[in-house]
C-alpha positions in Angstrom: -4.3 30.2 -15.7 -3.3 33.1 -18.4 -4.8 32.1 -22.1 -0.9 32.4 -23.1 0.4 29.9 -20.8 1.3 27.1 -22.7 0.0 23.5 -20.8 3.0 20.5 -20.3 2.8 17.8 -22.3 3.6 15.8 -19.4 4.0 11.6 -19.3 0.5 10.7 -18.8 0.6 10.3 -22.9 3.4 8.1 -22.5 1.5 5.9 -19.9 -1.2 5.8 -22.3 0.6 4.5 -24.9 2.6 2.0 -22.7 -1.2 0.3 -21.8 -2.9 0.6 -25.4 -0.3 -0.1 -28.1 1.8 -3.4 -26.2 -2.4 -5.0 -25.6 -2.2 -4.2 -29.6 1.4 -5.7 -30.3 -0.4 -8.9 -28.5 -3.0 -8.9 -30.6 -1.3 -9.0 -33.6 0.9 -11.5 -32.6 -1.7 -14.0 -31.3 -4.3 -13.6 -34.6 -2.8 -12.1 -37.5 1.3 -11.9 -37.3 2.8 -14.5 -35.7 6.4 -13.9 -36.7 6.5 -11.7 -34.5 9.2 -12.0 -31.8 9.6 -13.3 -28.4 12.5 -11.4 -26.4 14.1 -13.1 -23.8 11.3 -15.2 -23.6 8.7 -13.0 -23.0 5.7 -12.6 -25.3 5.1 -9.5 -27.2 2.8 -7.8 -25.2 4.7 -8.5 -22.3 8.3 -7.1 -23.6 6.7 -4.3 -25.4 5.0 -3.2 -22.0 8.2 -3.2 -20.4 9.6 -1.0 -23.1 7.1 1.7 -23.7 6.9 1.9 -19.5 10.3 2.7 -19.6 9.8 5.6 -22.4 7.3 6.3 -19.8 9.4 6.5 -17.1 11.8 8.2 -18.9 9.5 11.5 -19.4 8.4 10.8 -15.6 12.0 11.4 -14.2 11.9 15.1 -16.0 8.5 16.3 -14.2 8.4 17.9 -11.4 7.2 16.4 -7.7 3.8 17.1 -7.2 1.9 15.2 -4.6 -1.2 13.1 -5.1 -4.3 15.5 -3.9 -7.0 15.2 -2.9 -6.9 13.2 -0.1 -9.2 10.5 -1.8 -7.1 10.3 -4.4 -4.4 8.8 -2.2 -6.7 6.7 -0.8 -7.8 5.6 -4.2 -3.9 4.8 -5.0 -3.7 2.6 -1.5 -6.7 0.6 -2.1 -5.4 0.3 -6.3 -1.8 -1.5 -4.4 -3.5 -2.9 -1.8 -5.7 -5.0 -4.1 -2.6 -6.0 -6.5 -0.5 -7.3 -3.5 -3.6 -9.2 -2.6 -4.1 -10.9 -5.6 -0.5 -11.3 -6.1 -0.3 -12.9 -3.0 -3.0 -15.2 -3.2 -1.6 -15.8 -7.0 1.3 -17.4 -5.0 -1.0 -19.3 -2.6 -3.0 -20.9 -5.6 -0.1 -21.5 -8.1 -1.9 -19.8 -10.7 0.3 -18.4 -13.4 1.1 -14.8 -14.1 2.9 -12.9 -16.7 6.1 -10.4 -16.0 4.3 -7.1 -17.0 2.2 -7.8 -13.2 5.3 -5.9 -11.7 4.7 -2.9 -13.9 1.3 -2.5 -11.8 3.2 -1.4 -9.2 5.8 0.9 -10.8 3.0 3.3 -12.7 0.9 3.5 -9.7 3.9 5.2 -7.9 4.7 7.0 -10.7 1.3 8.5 -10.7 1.6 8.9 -6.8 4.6 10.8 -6.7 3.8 13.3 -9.8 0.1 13.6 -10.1 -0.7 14.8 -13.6 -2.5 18.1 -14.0 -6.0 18.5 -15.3 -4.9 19.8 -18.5 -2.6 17.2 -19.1 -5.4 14.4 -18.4 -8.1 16.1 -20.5 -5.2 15.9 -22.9 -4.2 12.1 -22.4 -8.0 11.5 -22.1 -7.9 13.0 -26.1 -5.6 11.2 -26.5 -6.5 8.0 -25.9 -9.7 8.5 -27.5 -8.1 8.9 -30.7 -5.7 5.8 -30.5 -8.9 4.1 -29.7 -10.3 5.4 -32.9 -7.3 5.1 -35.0 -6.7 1.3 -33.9 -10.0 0.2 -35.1 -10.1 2.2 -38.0 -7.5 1.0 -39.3 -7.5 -2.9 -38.4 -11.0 -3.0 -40.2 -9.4 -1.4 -43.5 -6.7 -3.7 -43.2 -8.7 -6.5 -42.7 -10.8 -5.4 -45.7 -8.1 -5.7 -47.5 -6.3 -8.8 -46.3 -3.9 -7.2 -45.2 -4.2 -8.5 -41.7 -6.1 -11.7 -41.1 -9.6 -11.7 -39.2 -9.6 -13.2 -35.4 -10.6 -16.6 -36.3 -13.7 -18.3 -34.3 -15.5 -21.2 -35.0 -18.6 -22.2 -37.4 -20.5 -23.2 -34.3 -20.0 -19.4 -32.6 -20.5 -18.0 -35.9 -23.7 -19.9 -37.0 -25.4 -19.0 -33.4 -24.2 -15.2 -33.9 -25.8 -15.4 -36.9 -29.1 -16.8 -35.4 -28.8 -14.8 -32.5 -27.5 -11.3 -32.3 -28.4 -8.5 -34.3 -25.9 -7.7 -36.9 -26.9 -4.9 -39.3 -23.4 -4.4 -40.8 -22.9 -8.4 -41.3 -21.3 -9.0 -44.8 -20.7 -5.2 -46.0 -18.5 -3.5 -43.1 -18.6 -6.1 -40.9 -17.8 -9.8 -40.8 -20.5 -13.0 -41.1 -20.4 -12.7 -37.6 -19.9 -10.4 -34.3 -16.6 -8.5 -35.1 -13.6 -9.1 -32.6 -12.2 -5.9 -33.5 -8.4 -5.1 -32.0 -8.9 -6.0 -28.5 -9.2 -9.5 -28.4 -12.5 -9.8 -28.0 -16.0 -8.5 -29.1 -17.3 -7.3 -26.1 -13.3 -5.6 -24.7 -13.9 -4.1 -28.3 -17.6 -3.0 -28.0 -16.8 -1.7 -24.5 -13.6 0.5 -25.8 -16.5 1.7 -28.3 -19.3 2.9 -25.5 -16.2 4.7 -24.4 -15.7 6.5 -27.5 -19.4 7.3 -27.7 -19.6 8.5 -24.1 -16.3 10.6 -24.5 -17.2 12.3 -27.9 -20.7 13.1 -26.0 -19.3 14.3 -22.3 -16.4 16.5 -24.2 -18.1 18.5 -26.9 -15.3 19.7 -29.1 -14.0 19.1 -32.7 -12.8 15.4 -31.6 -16.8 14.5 -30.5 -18.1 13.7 -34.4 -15.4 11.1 -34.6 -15.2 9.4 -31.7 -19.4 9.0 -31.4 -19.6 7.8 -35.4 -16.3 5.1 -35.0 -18.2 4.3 -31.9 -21.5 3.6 -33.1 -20.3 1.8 -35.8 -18.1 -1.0 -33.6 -21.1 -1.0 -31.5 -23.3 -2.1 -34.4 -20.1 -4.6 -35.5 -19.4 -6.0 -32.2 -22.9 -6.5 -31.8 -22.2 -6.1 -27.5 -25.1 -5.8 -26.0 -23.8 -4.7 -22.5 -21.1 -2.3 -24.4 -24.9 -0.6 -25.9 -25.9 -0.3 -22.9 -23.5 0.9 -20.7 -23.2 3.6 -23.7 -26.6 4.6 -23.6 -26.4 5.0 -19.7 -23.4 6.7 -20.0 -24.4 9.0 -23.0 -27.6 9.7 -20.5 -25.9 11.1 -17.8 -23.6 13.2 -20.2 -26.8 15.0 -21.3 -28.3 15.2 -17.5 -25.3 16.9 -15.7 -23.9 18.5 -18.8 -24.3 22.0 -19.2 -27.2 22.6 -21.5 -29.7 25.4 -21.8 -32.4 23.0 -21.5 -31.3 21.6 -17.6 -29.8 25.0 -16.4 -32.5 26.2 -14.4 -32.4 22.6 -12.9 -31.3 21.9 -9.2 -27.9 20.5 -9.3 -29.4 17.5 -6.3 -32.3 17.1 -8.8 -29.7 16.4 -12.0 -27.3 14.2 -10.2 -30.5 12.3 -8.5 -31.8 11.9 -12.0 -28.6 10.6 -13.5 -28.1 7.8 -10.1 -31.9 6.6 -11.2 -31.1 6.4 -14.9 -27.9 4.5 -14.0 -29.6 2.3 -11.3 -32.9 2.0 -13.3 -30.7 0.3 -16.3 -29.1 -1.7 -13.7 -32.0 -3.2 -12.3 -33.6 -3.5 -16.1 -30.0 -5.5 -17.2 -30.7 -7.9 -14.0 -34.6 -8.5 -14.2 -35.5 -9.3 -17.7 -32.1 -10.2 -19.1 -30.2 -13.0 -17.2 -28.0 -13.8 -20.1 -27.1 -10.2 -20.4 -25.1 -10.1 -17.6 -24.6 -13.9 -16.8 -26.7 -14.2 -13.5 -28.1 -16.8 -14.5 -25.0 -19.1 -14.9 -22.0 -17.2 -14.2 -23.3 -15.3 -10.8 -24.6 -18.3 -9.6 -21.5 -20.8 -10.2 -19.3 -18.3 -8.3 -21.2 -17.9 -5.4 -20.7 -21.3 -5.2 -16.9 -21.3 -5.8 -16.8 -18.4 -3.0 -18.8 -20.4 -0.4 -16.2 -23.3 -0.8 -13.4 -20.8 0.1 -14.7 -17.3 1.6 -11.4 -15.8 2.3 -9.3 -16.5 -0.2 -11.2 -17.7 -3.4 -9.9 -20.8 -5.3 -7.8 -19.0 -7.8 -7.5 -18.9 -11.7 -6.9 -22.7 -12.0 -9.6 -23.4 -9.4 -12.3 -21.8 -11.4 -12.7 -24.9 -13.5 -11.8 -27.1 -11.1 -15.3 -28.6 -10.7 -16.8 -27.8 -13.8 -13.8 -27.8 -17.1 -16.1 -25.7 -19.0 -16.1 -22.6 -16.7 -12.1 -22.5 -17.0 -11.6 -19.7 -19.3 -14.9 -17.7 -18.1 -14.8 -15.1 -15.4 -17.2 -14.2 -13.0 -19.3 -11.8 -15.3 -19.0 -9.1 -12.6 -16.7 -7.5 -11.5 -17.2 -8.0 -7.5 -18.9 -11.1 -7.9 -15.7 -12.4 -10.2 -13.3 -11.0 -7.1 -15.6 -13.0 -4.7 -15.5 -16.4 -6.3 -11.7 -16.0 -7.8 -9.9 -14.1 -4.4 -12.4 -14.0 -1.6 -14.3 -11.4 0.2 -11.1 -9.2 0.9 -10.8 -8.5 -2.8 -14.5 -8.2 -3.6 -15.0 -5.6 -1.1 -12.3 -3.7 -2.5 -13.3 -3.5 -6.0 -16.1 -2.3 -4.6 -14.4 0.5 -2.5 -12.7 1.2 -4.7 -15.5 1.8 -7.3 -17.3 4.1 -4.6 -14.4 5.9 -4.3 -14.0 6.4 -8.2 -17.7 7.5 -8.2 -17.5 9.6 -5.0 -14.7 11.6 -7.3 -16.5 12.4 -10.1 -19.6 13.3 -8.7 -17.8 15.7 -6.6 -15.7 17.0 -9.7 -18.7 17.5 -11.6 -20.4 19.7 -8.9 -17.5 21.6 -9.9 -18.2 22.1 -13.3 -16.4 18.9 -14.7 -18.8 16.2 -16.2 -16.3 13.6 -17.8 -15.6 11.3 -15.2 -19.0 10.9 -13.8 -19.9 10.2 -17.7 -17.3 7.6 -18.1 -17.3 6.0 -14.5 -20.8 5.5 -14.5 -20.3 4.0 -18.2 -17.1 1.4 -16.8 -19.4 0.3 -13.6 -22.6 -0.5 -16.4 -20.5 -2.6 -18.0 -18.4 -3.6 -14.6 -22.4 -5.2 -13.8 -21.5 -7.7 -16.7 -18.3 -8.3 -17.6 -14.8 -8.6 -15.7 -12.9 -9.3 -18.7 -9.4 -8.8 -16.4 -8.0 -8.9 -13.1 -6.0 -6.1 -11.2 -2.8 -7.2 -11.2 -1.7 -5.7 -14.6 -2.8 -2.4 -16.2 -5.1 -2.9 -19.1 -7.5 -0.9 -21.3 -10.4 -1.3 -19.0 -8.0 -0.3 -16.4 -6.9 2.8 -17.9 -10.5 3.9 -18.5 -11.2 3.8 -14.7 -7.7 5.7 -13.9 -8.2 8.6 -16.4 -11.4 9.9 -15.2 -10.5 9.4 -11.8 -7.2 11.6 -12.2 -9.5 14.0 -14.3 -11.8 14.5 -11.4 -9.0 14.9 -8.7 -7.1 17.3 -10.8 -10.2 19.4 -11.3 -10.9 19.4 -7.6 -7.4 20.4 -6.9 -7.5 23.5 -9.5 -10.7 24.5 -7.8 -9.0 24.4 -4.5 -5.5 26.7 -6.0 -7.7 29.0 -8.1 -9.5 29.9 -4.4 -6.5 30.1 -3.0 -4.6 32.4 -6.0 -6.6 35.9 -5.8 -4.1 36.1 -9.1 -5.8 33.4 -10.9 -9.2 33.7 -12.9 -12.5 32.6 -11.6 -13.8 29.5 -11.8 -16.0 29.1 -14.9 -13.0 31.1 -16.7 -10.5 28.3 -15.9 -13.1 25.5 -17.3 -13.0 27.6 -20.2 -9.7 27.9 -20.7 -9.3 24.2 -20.5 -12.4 24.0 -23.0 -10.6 25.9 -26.0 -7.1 24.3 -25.0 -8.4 20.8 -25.4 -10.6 21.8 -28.6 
């Protein structure tokens, strides 16, 4: 691609926007601004969704066609609509209840089918998002600081065993008494939007890095998630093992992407073996086995989680197969997983080709997929989008690999990563 060539902003942005900022609208309705409105009866989240989607839709209609490539890509976008008119069926079967944005699942995953956003514009988007990230929990902190917006409230009995049990350096001077719930509901959806930051400011390397790794650090240390420190340290591991560095150039690329699989697997087994509460095998793993052994095929549904035991009503599955399993059967569980493989398969691939962001932050979403499943697949969501990014990232690099060696008109290889490089910087 020539230096001068300016890159489309594209709708990917858009699509960004339409996932982050209606979860946020949510938020503030449900903890610190209830006046907001309902629309037609539809929550905030839900009728903001619908709106930025169609600003997103809006920018779609002026791009032009381009087909979903590579071939695993489409695959990935099958299994992706597959698995939401599973659950949507079985939704049905069960009675459970759903929201109205579960049809927008649908809609953005043909959008992205039918006009595949370039690499540029994802490493843009991916930017993008890292900086929305950054500037929602900036700024809900200040404003909480000063009471301007009210603090997610959680009980003395939470706070008084956070207190006693989780390490909270930043308690009572940048942080609250307790684990911070930050803008995403929860402490651990906030910690893990935070290992993102960390592993994105690492894998990129440009002028954006020192903010998203310090704001990262710091929700780390406020959210006090252990699995979100974890999966960023994995995550910030393999960065450093593929990247390109001086230090590992001379290194076999089998022997670097071997290295980064142990690190990844090595944490894994670590997580499992001497921390049960870490990832909830313990309780969690167990109890859904259970609930998948009393209904193989088809799982017992939202409602049926707590159908033996109240207390487990409102707590998933701690995994992100083993939650499938127990809450829509073996069909689902074996397609998270595919479609997790898949997802890997991508960026390992992309990063043989010189791109090492999605393997970064696939391997960091699967570390924390090992202990949380914090959402289902039936409606996009944060977690969500940080699984689609890198996954359009790796396929778009894979597919510029394949024009450039078709083009004898365009630049080498390395120039075009590059070029991408100083764009995005």
């Amino acid at each position: 691609m020539p230096q001068h060539q300016k890159v489309r902003f594209g709708y990917l942005p858009f699509l960004v926007i339409a996932v982050v900022v209606p979860a946020y609208i949510q938020y503030l309705w449900q903890y610190a601004f209830p006046q907001i409105p309902f629309i037609f009866g539809q929550a905030p989240g839900i009728w903001s969704g619908f709106l930025f989607t169609a600003l997103a839709l809006a920018f779609w209609s002026l791009d032009p066609w381009r087909a979903a490539r590579p071939k695993l890509l489409r695959v990935f976008f099958v299994l992706l609509a597959i698995l939401w008119a599973w659950e949507m069926l079985l939704t049905v079967v069960h009675g459970d209840p759903y929201v109205y944005g579960v049809w927008l699942y649908p809609l953005v995953i043909m959008m992205l089918f039918l006009k595949v956003p370039s690499r540029q514009e994802v490493r843009r988007s991916l930017l993008f998002a890292g900086w929305i990230f950054s500037a929602l929990i900036i700024g809900t902190r200040i404003l909480e600081i000063q009471g301007v917006m009210a603090e997610a409230a959680i009980s003395s009995d939470l706070l008084e065993f956070e207190m006693e049990n989780y390490w909270l350096p930043l308690s009572g001077w940048l942080g609250p008494d307790g684990r911070w719930v930050g803008p995403f509901f929860h402490n651990s959806q906030t910690g893990n939007v935070a290992a993102y930051l960390v592993v994105l400011g690492v894998a990129l390397r440009n002028r954006s890095s020192p903010v998203f790794i310090l704001v990262g650090t710091l929700t780390l240390l406020l959210t006090s998630s252990r699995t979100s420190m974890v999966a960023a340290a994995v995550g910030v591991g393999v960065a450093v093992l593929i990247g390109q560095y001086r230090w590992n150039r001379r290194i076999a690329w089998p022997v670097r992407i071997g290295a980064a699989g142990a690190l990844a697997a090595f944490a894994a087994l670590v997580a499992l073996w001497f921390s049960p509460n870490l990832t909830g095998r313990d309780i969690y793993w167990s109890y859904y086995w259970d609930l998948w052994r009393s209904s193989p095929w088809i799982g017992v549904g939202i409602t049926g989680r707590g159908s033996e035991s109240p207390e487990f009503f409102d707590v998933n599955g701690h995994n992100l197969a083993v939650d499938a399993l127990g809450t829509y059967g073996i069909v689902a569980a074996v397609l998270v997983v595919l479609i997790l493989a898949l997802s890997l398969t991508l960026a390992a691939l992309s990063a043989r080709s010189g791109e090492f962001i999605p393997i970064a932050v696939i391997i960091t979403y699967s570390t924390i997929g090992l202990a949380q499943s914090d959402y289902n697949w039936t409606v996009v969501s944060v977690p969500w989008l940080m699984l689609l990014l890198p996954v359009l990232l790796a396929s778009a690099t894979l597919n510029s690999n394949v024009d450039t060696l078709r083009s004898p008109n365009e630049q080498s290889k390395g120039s075009v990563l590059k070029v991408d490089e100083e764009e995005i910087g």
